[in-house]
C-alpha positions in Angstrom: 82.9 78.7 111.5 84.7 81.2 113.8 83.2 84.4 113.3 84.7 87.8 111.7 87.5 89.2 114.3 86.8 92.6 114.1 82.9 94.0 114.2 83.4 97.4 112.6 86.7 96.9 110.7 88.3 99.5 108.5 86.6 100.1 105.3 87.5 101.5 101.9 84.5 102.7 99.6 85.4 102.8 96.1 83.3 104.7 93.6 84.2 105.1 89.9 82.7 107.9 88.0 83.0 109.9 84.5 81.0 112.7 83.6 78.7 112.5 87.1 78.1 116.3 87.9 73.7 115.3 87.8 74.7 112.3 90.8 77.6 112.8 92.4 76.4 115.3 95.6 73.2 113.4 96.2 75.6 110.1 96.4 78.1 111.6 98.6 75.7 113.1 101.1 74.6 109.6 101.2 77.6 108.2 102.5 78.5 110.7 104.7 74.7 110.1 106.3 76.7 106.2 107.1 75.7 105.4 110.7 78.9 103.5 110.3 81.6 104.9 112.4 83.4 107.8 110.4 87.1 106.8 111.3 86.4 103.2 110.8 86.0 104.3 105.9 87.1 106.4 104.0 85.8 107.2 100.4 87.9 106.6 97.3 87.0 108.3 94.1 88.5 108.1 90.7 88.0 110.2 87.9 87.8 108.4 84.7 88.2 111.4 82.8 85.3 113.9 83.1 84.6 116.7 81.1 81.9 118.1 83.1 82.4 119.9 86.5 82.5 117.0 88.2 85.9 117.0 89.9 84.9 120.6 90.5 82.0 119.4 92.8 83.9 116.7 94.1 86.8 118.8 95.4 84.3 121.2 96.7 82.6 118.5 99.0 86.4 116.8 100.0 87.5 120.3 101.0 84.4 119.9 104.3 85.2 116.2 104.5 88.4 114.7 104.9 87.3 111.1 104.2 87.1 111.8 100.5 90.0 110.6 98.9 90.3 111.4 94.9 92.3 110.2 92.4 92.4 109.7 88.7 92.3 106.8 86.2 93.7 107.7 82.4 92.4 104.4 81.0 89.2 105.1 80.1 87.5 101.7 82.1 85.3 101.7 85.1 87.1 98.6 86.1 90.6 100.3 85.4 89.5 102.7 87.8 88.1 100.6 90.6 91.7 98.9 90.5 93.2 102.3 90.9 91.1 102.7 93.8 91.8 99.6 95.3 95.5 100.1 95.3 95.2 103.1 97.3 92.7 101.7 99.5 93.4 101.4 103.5 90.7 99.1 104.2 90.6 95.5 105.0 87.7 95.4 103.3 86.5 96.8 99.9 83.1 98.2 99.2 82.1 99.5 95.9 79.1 101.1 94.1 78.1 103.9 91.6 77.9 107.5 91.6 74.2 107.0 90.5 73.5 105.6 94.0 71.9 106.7 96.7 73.6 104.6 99.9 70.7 103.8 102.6 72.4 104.9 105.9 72.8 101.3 107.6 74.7 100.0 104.2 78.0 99.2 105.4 76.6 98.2 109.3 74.9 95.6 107.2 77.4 94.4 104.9 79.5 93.8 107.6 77.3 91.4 109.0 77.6 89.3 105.8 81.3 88.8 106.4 80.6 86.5 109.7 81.8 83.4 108.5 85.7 82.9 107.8 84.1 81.5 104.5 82.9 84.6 103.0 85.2 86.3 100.1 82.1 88.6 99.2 79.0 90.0 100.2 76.4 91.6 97.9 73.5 93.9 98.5 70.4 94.7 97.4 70.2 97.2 94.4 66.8 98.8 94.4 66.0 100.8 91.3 64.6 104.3 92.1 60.9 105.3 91.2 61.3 107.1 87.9 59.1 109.3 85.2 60.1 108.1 82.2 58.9 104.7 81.0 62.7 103.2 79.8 62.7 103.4 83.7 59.9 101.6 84.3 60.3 99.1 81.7 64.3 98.5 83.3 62.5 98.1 86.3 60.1 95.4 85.1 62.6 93.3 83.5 64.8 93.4 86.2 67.8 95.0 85.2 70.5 95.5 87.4 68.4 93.3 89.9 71.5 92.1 92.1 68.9 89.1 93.2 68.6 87.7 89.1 72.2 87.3 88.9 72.6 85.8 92.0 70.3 83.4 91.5 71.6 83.0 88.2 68.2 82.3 87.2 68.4 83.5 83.6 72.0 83.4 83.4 74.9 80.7 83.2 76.5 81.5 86.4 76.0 84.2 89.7 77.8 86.7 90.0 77.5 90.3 92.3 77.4 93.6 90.9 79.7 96.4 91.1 77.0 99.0 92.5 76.7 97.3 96.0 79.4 94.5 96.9 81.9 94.3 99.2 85.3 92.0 98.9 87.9 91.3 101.4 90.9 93.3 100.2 93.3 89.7 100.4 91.2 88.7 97.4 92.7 91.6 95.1 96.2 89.6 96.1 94.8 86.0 96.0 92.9 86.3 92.3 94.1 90.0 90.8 92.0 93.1 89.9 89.3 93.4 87.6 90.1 92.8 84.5 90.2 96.4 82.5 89.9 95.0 79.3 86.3 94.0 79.8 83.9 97.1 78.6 81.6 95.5 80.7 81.1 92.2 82.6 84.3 92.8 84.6 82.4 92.1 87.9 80.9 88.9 86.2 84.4 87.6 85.7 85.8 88.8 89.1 83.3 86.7 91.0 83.7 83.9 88.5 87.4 83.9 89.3 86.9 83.7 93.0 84.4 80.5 92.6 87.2 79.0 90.5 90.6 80.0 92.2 89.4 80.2 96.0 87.6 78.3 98.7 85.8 81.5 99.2 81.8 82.3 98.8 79.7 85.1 98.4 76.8 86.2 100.5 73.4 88.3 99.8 72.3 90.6 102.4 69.1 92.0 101.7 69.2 94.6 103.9 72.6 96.4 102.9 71.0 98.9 100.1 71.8 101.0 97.5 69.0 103.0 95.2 69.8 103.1 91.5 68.9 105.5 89.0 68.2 103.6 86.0 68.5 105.4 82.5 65.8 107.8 82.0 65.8 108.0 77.8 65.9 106.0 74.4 69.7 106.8 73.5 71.2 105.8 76.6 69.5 102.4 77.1 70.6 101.9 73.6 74.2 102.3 74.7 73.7 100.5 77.6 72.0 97.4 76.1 74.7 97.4 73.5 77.7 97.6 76.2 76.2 94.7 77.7 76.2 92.3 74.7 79.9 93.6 73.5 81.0 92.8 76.9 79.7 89.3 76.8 81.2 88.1 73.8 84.7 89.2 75.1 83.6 87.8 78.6 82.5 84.4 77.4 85.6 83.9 75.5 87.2 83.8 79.0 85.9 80.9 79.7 85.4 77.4 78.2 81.8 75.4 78.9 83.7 73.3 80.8 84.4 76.3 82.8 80.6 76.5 83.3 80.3 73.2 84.5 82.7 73.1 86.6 81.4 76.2 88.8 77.4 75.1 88.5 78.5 72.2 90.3 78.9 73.5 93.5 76.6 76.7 92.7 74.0 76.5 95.3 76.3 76.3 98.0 78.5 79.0 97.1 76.2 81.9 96.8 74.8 82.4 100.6 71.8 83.9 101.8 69.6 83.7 98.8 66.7 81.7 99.4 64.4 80.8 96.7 61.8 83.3 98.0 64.3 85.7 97.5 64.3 84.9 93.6 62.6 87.8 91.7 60.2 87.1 89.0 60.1 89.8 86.3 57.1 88.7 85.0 55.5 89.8 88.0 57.9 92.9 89.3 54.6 95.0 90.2 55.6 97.3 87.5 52.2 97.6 85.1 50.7 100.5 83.4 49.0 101.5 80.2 51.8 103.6 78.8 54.7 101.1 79.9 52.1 98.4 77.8 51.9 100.3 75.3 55.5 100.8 74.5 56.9 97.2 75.6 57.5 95.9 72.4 59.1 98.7 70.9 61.5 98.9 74.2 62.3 95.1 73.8 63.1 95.6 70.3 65.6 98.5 71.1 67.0 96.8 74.1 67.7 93.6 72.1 68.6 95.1 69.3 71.0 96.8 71.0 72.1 93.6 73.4 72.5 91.5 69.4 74.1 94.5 67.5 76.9 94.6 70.4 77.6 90.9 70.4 77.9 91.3 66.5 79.9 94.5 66.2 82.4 91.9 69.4 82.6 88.8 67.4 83.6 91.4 64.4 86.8 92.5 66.3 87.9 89.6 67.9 
């Protein structure tokens, strides 16, 4: 395979965000801390519609950097707003992840790298959860969540798929296959990859060492919401997509997803993640978390 023409080509960083004001500095001063040449990105960030100071801080930080583009998204959808940014984007490549991350400096070096082969459409990094206090953070942590390696290996899953907070597309994808799909309350990064397997010759690769840290969520309420998001997104996700949809892509499976090697597979049985308190509360955290994940699926079949 010929290899990618240009070594450090122009790259547009899109980062969604609504109601951010506790993340958004640290995040920024991430990026700008890059060792990525600065006129080779730029960073594109839409405002879903916060109510907190926010755009305030934002503004304040674009007004030293000139990199910092901002723009604002009235439907109220993550995925509405990385298509916003995406539009406006300069880059022949799209990277995206969340205000809650913190970017290690030699993330976009290293995502790059992924995109040597003509072959690859996508390249995913690593999403390491930050060490946190509370014990919904460790529990997220022991079960995996937002482990960018589980749902590439699709190990307890249907299909792979790459995650939002640290993947990078070619922008000729966005024209190939179309934008995320702003519908989806969640799972509109599942479907985008989906739809590349299906619709391209493309495939997507993992590169360990292009990494983002993730703040996982720190209380009862919001893990709630979150587990509940997840399962109302799947019901509307799933009916996408046919079985024989399913099939079809876990055919050729293992040689579309690159760079994963079975060593590479997490375990969440044995995530290193083991204390009294977290034992303690593990079954009451499952319940909630399922509860949540059942209750959303429910509360989707009810409005479909």
């Amino acid at each position: 395979m010929r290899r990618y023409i240009l070594e450090t080509p122009y790259i547009s960083v899109v980062i969604p965000v609504l109601n951010g004001e506790k993340f958004v500095i640290r995040c920024l001063e991430s990026i700008m801390m890059l060792d990525y040449p600065k006129d080779n990105f730029e960073i594109i960030i839409v405002d879903n519609g916060s109510k907190d100071r926010t755009v305030e801080m934002i503004k304040t930080f674009q007004s030293k950097n000139s990199q910092i583009k901002l723009h604002f998204e009235k439907i109220k959808s993550s995925y509405a707003a990385r298509n916003l940014g995406v539009k406006n984007a300069k880059g022949s490549i799209i990277a995206f992840t969340d205000i809650d991350c913190v970017i290690n400096k030699e993330w976009l070096t290293n995502l790059v790298k992924g995109f040597s082969e003509d072959s690859i459409g996508g390249v995913a990094g690593d999403i390491i959860p930050e060490n946190g206090d509370s014990v919904v953070e460790r529990f997220s942590t022991k079960i995996g969540l937002l482990s960018q390696k589980m749902v590439l290996s699709a190990k307890y899953l249907p299909l792979p798929y790459a995650q939002t907070a640290n993947v990078a597309y070619r922008k000729i994808l966005f024209d190939q296959i179309g934008f995320f799909d702003d519908s989806l309350i969640s799972g509109g990064d599942v479907d985008f990859s989906w739809r590349l397997m299906l619709h391209t010759e493309y495939n997507i690769s993992y590169v360990s060492d292009a990494i983002v840290y993730h703040k996982h969520r720190t209380n009862l309420k919001d893990f709630y919401k979150q587990a509940f998001r997840y399962g109302y997104g799947k019901i509307f996700l799933y009916k996408k997509y046919e079985s024989s949809v399913f099939n079809k892509i876990k055919e050729d499976t293992s040689v579309r997803i690159k760079g994963l090697g079975n060593d590479e597979i997490i375990d969440t049985n044995k995530s290193g993640v083991n204390d009294i308190s977290l034992t303690l509360f593990q079954p009451l955290l499952k319940a909630i978390y399922f509860g949540g994940f059942n209750l959303g699926k429910i509360y989707a079949r009810y409005k479909i």
